[in-house]
KEFI-776602 format. One line per field, with one value per atom (N, C-alpha, C): z, x, y; residue number from 1; chain. Coordinates in steps of 0.001 Angstrom, whole numbers. Layout:
// KEFI-776602
c3 [Z, ...]
c1 [X, ...]
c2 [Y, ...]
num [NUM, ...]
cadena [A, ...]
This chain:
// KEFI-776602
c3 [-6133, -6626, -5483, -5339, -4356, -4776, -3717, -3569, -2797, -3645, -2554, -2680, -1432, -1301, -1416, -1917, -1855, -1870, -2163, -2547, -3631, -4402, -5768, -5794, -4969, -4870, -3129, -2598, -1900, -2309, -1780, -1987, -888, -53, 498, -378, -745, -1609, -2829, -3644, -4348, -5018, -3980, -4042, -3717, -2891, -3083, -4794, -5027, -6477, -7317, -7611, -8468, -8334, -6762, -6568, -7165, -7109, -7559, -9356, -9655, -11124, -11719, -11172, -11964, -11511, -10372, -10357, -10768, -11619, -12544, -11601, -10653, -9885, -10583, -10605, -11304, -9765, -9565, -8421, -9250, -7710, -8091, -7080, -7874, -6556, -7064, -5203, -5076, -4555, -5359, -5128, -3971, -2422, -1408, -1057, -1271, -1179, 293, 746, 2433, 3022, 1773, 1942, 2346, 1762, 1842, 3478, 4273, 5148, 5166, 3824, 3344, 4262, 4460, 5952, 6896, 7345, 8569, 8833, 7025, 7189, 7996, 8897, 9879, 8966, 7420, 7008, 6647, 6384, 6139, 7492, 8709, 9825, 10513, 9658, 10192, 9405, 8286, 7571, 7973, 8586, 8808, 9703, 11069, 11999, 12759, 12044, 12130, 11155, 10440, 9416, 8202, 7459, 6728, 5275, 4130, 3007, 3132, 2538, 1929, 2587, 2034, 3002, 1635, 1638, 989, 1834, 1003, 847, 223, 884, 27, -415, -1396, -2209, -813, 448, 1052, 3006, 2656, 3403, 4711, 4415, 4720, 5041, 5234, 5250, 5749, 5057, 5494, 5380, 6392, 6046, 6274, 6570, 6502, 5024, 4615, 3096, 3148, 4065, 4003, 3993, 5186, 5739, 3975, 3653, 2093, 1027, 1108, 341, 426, 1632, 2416, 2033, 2683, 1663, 427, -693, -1903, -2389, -1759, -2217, -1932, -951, -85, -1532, -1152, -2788, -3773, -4121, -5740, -5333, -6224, -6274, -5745, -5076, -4918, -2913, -2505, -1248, -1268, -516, -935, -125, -414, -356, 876, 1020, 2321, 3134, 4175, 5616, 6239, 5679, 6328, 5014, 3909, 3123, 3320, 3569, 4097, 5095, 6678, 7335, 7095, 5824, 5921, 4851, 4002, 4008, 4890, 5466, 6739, 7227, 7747, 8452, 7206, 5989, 5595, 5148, 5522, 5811, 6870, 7595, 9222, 9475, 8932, 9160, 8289, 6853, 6291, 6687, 7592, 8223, 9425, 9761, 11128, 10980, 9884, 9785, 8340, 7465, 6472, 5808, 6044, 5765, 6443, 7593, 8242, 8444, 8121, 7612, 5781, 4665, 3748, 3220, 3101, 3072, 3706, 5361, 5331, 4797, 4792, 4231, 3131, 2463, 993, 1155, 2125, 2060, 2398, 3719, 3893, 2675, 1700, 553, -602, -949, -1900, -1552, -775, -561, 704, 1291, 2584, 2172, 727, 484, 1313, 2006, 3167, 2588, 2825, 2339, 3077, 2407, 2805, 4444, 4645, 6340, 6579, 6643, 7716, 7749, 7413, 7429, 8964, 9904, 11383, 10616, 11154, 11002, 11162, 11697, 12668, 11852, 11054, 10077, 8656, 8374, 6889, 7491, 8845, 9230, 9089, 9475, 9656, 8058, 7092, 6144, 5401, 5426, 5077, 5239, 6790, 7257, 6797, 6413, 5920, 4169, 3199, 2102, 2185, 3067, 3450, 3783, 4390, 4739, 3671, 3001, 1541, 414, 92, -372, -422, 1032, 1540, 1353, 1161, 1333, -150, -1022, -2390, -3380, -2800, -3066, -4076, -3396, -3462, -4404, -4287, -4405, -5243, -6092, -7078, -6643, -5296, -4648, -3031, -2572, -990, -572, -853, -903, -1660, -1592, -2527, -3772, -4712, -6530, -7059, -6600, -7534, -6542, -7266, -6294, -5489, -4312, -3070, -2581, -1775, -1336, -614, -684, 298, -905, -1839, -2904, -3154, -3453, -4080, -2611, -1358, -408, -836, -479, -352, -1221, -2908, -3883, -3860, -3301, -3512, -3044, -1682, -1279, -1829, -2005, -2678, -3674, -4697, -6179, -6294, -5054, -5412, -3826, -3312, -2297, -2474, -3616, -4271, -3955, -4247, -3712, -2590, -1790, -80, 42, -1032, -523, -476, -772, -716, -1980, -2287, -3127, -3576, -4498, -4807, -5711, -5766, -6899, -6291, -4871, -3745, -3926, -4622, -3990, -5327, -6152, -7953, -7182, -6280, -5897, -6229, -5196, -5274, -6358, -7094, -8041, -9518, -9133, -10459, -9583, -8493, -7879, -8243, -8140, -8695, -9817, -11067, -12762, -12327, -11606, -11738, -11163, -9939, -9217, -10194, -10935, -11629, -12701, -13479, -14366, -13820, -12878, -12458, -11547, -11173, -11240, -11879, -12893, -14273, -13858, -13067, -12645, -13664, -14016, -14882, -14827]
c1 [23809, 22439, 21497, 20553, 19222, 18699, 19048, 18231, 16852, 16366, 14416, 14450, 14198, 13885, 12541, 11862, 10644, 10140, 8490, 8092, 6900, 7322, 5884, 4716, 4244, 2794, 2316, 3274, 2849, 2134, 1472, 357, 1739, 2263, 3032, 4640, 4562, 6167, 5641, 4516, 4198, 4012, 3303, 3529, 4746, 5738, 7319, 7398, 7403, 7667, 7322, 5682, 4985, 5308, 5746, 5900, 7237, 8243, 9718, 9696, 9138, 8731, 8172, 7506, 6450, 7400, 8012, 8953, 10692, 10794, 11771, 13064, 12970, 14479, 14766, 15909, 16744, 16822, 16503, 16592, 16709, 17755, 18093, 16558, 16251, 14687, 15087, 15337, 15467, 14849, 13739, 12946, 13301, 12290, 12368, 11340, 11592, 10304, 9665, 8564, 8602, 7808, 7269, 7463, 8141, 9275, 10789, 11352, 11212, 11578, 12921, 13113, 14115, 14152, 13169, 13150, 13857, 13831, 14245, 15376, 16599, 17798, 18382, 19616, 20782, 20554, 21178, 22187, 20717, 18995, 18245, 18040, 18154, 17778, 18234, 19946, 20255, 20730, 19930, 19652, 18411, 17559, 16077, 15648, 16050, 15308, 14371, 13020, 11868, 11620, 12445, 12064, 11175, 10673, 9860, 9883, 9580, 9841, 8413, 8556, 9795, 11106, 12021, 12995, 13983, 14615, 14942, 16294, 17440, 19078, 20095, 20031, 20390, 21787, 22593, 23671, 25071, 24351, 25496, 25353, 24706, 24375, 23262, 22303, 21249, 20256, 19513, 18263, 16703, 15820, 14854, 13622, 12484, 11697, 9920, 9287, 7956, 7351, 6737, 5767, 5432, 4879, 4376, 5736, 6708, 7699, 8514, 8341, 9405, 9017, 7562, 6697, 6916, 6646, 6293, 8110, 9013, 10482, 10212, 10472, 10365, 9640, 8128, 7117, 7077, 8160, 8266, 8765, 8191, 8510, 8103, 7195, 6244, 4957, 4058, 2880, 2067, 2565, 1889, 1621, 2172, 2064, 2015, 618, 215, 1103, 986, 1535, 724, -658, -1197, -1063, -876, -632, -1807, -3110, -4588, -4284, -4347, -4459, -3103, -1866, -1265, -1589, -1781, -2015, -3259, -4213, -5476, -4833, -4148, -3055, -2641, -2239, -981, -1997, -3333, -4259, -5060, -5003, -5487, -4242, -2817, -1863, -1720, -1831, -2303, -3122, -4272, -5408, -5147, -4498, -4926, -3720, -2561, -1946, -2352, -3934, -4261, -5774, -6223, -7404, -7677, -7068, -7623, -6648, -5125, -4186, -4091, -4799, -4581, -6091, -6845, -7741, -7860, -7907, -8474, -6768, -5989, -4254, -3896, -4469, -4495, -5521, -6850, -7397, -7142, -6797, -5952, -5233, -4162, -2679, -3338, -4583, -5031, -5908, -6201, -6868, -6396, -5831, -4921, -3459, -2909, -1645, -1302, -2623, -2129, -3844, -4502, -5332, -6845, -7074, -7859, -9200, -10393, -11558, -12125, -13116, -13955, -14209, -14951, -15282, -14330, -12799, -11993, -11233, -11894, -11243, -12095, -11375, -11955, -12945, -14228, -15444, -15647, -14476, -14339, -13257, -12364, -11762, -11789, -13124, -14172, -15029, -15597, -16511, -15715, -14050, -13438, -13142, -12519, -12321, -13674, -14935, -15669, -16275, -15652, -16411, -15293, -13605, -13160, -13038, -13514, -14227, -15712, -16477, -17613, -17135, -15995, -15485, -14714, -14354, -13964, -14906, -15845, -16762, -17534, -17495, -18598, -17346, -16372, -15746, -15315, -15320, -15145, -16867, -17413, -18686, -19019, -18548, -18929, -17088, -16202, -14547, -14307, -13269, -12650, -11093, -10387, -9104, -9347, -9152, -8784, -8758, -7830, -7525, -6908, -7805, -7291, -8221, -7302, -7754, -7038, -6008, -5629, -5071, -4140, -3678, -2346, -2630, -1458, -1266, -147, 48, -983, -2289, -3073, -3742, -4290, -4288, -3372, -2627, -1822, -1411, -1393, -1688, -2484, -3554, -4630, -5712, -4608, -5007, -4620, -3523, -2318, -3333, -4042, -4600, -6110, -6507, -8111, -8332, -7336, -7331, -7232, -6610, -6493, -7602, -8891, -9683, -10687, -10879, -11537, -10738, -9336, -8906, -8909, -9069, -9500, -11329, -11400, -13204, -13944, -13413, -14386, -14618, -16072, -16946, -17023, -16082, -16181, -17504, -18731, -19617, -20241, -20558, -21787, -20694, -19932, -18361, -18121, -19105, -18781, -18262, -18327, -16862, -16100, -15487, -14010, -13547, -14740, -14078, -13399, -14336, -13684, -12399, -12593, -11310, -10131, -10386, -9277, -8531, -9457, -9281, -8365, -9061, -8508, -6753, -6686, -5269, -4307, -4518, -3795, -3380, -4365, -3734, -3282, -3777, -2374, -1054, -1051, 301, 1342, 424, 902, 839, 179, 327, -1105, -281, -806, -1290]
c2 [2830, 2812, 2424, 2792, 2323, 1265, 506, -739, -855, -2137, -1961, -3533, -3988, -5423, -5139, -6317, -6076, -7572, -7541, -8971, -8361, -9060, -8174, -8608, -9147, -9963, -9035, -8266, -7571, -5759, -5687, -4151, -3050, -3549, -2558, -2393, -3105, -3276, -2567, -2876, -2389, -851, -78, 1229, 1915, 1368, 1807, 1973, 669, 567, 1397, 1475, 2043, 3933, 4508, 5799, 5879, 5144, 5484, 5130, 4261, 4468, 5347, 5997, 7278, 8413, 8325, 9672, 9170, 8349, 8060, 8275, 7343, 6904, 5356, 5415, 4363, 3602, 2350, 1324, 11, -856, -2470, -2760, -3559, -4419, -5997, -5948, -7365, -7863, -9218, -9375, -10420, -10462, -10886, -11748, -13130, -13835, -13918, -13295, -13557, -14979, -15741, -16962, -18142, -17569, -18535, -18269, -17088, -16865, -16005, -15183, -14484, -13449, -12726, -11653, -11742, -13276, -13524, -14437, -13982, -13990, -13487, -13743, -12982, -12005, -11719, -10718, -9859, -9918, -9173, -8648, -9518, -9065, -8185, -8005, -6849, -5856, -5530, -4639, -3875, -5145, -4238, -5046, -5274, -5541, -5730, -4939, -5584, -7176, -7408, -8198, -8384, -7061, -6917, -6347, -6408, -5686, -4841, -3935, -3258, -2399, -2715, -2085, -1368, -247, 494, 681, 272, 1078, 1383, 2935, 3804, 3791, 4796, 4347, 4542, 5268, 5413, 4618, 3585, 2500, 2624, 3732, 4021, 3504, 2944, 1634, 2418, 2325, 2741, 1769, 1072, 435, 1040, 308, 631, 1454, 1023, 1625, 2683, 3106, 4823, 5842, 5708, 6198, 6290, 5112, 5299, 6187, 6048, 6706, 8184, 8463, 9970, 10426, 9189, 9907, 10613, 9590, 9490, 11005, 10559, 11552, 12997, 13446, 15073, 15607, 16766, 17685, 17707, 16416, 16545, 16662, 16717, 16984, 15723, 14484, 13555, 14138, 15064, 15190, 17133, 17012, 18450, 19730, 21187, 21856, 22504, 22245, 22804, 22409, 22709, 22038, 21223, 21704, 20887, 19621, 19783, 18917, 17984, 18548, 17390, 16882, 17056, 16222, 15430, 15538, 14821, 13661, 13768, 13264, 12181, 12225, 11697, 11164, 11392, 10880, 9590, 9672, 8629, 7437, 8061, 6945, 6331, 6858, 6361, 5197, 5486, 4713, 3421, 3600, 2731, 1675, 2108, 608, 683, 918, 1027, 39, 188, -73, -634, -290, -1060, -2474, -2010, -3155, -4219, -3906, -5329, -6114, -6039, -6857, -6771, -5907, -6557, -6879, -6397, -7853, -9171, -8601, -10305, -10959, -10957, -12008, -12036, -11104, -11730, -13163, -12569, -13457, -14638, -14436, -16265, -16908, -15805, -16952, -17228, -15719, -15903, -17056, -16925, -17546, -18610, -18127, -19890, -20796, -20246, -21108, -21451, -20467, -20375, -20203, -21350, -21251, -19951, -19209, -18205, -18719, -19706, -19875, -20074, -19989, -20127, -19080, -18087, -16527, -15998, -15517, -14839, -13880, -13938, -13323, -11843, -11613, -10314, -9434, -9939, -9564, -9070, -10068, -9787, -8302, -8275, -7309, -6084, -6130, -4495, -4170, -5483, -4720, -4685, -4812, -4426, -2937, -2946, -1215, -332, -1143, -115, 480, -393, -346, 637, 719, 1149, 3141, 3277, 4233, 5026, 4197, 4756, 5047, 4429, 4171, 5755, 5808, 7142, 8243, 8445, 9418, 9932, 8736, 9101, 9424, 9320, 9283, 10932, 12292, 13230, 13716, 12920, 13296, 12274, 12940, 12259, 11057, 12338, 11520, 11858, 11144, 11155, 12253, 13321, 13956, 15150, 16889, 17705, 17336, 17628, 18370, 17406, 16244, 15226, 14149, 13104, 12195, 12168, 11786, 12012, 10545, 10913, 9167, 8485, 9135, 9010, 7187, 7974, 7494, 6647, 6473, 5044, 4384, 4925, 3775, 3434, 3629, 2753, 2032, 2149, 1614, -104, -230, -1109, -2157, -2191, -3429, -3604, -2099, -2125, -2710, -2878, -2994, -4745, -4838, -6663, -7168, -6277, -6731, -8162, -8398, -9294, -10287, -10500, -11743, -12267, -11462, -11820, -12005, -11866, -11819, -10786, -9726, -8756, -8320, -8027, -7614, -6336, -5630, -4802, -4035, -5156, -4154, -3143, -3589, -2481, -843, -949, -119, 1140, 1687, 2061, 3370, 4207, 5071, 4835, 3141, 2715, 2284, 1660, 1343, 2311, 3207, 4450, 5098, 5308, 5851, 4935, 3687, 2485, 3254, 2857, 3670, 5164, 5887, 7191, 7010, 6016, 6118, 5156, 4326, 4026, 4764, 5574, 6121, 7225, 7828, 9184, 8228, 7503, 6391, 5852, 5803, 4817, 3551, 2978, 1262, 681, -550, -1249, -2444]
num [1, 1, 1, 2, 2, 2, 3, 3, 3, 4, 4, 4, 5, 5, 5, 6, 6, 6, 7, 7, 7, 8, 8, 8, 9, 9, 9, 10, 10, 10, 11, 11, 11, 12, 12, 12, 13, 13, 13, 14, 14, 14, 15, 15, 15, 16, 16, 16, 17, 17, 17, 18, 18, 18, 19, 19, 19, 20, 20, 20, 21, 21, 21, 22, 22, 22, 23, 23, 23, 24, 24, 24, 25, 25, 25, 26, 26, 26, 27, 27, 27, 28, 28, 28, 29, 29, 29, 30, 30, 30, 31, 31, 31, 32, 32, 32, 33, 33, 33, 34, 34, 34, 35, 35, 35, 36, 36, 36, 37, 37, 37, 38, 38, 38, 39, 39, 39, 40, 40, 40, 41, 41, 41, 42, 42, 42, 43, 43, 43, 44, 44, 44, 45, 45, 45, 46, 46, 46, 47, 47, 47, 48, 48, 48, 49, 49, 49, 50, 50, 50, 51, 51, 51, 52, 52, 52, 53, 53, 53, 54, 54, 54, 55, 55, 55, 56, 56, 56, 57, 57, 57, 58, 58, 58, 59, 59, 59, 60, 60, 60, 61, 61, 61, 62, 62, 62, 63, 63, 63, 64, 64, 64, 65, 65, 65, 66, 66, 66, 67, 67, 67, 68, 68, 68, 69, 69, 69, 70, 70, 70, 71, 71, 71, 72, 72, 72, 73, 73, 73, 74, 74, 74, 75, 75, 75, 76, 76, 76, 77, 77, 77, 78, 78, 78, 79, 79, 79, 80, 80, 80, 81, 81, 81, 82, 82, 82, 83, 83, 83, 84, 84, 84, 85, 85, 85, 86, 86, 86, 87, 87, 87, 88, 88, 88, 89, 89, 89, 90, 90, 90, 91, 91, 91, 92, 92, 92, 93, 93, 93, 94, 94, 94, 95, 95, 95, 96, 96, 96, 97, 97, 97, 98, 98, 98, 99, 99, 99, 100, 100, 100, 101, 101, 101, 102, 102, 102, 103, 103, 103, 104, 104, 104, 105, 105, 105, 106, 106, 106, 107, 107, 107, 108, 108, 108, 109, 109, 109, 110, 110, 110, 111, 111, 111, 112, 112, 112, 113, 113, 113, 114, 114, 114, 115, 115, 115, 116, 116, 116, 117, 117, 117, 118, 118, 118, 119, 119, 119, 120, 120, 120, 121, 121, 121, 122, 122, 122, 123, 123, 123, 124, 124, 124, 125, 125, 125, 126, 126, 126, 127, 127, 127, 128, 128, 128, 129, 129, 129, 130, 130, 130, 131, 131, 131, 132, 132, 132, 133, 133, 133, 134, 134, 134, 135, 135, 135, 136, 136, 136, 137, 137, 137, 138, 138, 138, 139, 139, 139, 140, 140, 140, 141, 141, 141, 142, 142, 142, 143, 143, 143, 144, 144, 144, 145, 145, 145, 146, 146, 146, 147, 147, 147, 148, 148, 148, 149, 149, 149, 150, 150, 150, 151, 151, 151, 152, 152, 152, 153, 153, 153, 154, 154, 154, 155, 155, 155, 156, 156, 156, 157, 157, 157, 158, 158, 158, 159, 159, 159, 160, 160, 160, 161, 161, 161, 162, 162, 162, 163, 163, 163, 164, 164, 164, 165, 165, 165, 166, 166, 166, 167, 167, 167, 168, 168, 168, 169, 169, 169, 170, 170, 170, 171, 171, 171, 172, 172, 172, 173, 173, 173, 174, 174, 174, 175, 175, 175, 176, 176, 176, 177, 177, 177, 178, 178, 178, 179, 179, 179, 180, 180, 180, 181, 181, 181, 182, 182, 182, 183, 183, 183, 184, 184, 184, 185, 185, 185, 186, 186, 186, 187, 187, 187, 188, 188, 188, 189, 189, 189, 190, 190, 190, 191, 191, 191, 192, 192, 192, 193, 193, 193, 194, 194, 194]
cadena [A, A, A, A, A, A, A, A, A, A, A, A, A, A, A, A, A, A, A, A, A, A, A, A, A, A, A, A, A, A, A, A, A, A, A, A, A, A, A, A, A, A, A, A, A, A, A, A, A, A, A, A, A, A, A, A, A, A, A, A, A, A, A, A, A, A, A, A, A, A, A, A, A, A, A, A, A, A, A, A, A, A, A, A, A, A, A, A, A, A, A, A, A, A, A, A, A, A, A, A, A, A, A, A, A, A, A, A, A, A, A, A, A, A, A, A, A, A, A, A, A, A, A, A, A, A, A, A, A, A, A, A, A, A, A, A, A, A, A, A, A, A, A, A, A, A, A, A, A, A, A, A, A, A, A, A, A, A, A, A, A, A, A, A, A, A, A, A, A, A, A, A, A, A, A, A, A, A, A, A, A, A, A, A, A, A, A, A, A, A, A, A, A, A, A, A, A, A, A, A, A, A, A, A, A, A, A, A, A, A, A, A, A, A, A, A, A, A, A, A, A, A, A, A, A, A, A, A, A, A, A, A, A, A, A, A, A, A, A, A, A, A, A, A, A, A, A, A, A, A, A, A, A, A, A, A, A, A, A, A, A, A, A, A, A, A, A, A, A, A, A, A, A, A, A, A, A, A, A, A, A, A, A, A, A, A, A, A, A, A, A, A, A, A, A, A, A, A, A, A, A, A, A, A, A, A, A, A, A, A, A, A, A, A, A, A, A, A, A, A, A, A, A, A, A, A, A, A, A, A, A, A, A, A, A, A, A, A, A, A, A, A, A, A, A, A, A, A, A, A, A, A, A, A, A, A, A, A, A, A, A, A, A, A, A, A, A, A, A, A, A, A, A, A, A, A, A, A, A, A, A, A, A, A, A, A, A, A, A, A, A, A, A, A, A, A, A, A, A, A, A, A, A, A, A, A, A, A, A, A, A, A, A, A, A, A, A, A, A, A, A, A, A, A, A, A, A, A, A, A, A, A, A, A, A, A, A, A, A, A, A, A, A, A, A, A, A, A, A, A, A, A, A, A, A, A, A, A, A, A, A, A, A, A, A, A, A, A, A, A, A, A, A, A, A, A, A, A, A, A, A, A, A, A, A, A, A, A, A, A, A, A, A, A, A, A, A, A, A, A, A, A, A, A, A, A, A, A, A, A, A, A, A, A, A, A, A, A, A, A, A, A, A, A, A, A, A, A, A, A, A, A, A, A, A, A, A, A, A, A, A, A, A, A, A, A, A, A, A, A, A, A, A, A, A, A, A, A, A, A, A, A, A, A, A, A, A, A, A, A, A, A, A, A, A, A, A, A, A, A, A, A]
C-alpha cells in the first residue's frame, strides 16, 4: 500500500492529501510531527534525505518527496493537469513560483505565528512585503479568471490554495483580496476539501 508521511497542519502535506483523496487512492498517512524533530530521524533520513514531509512510499520501496513533484505524479493523466501543452506549462509555471515566491513567505509567517507564537512585529518586514505582493499577484490574475489556469482546476490551483486558504493566520488580510477569496470557494469545492 502507499504510504505518505506527512504533517496535517502543513499546506504542502496537505494537497498530497487532498489530490489522492479526490482521485480515490487508498493510502497509510503517517502522520509526521516536524515539530518533534521526526524528519530528522536516522531511519526518516534515509528514506528522504532532504528531511522533509511530504514524502511518499510506494508499495515497491520507491520514495518520492517534494509537494508539487507528488502532485504533478499523482496528477499526470486526469483532468487536474491540462492536455495543452501552453496550458500545461502555465501550469508548471504557477507551481514553480508558488515554492519560489509565495510558500516561503505567506507559510512561514504562518508557522512563526501560528506555531512558534510570533507577535505581528517580530515577523521580518520584508517577508509580510513579498507575501503580500504575492497575494497582490494572484489577486490581479484571478480578477478577470475563474482558475489559474484553463476552463477549470489544475494543480496550479490546489497548490496554491493550501497556503492561501489558511494566509490569515500569518497575518495577512484577506478582505482587499474578493478574487482570492471566491477562487478559495471555487478550489475547494472542485477538490472536495473541507
Amino acid at each position: 500500500m502507499l504510504t505518505v508521511f506527512g504533517d496535517i497542519r502543513s499546506g504542502n502535506c496537505l494537497k498530497v492529501k487532498w489530490l489522492l483523496d479526490r482521485l480515490g487512492h487508498d493510502y497509510r498517512w503517517i502522520e509526521t510531527d516536524v515539530m518533534s524533530g521526526a524528519t530528522r530521524s536516522t531511519e526518516f533520513l534515509a528514506m528522504n534525505p532532504a528531511g522533509q514531509v511530504p514524502a511518499v512510499v510506494f508499495e515497491d520501496g520507491r520514495t518520492l518527496a517534494q509537494s508539487n513533484a507528488i502532485i504533478g505524479f499523482f496528477g499526470d493523466g486526469t483532468p487536474y493537469v491540462p492536455a495543452d501543452p501552453w496550458d500545461r506549462a502555465k501550469m508548471y509555471e504557477w507551481l514553480f513560483w508558488e515554492q519560489y515566491s509565495h510558500e516561503p513567505c505567506i507559510a512561514v509567517a504562518r508557522f512563526q505565528r501560528a506555531f512558534l507564537g510570533k507577535a505581528a512585529d517580530e515577523i521580518e518586514p520584508r517577508l509580510v512585503e513579498r507575501g503580500r505582493a504575492a497575494l497582490a499577484r494572484m489577486e490581479a490574475a484571478l480578477a478577470a479568471r475563474d482558475w489559474l489556469v484553463g476552463d477549470g482546476p489544475t494543480l496550479a490551483d490546489l497548490a496554491l490554495v493550501a497556503y492561501t486558504r489558511v494566509a490569515p493566520e500569518g497575518g495577512f488580510d484577506l478582505g482587499p483580496h474578493p478574487a482570492i477569496r471566491r477562487w478559495i470557494t471555487r478550489v475547494e469545492a472542485g477538490f472536495g476539501i473541507g
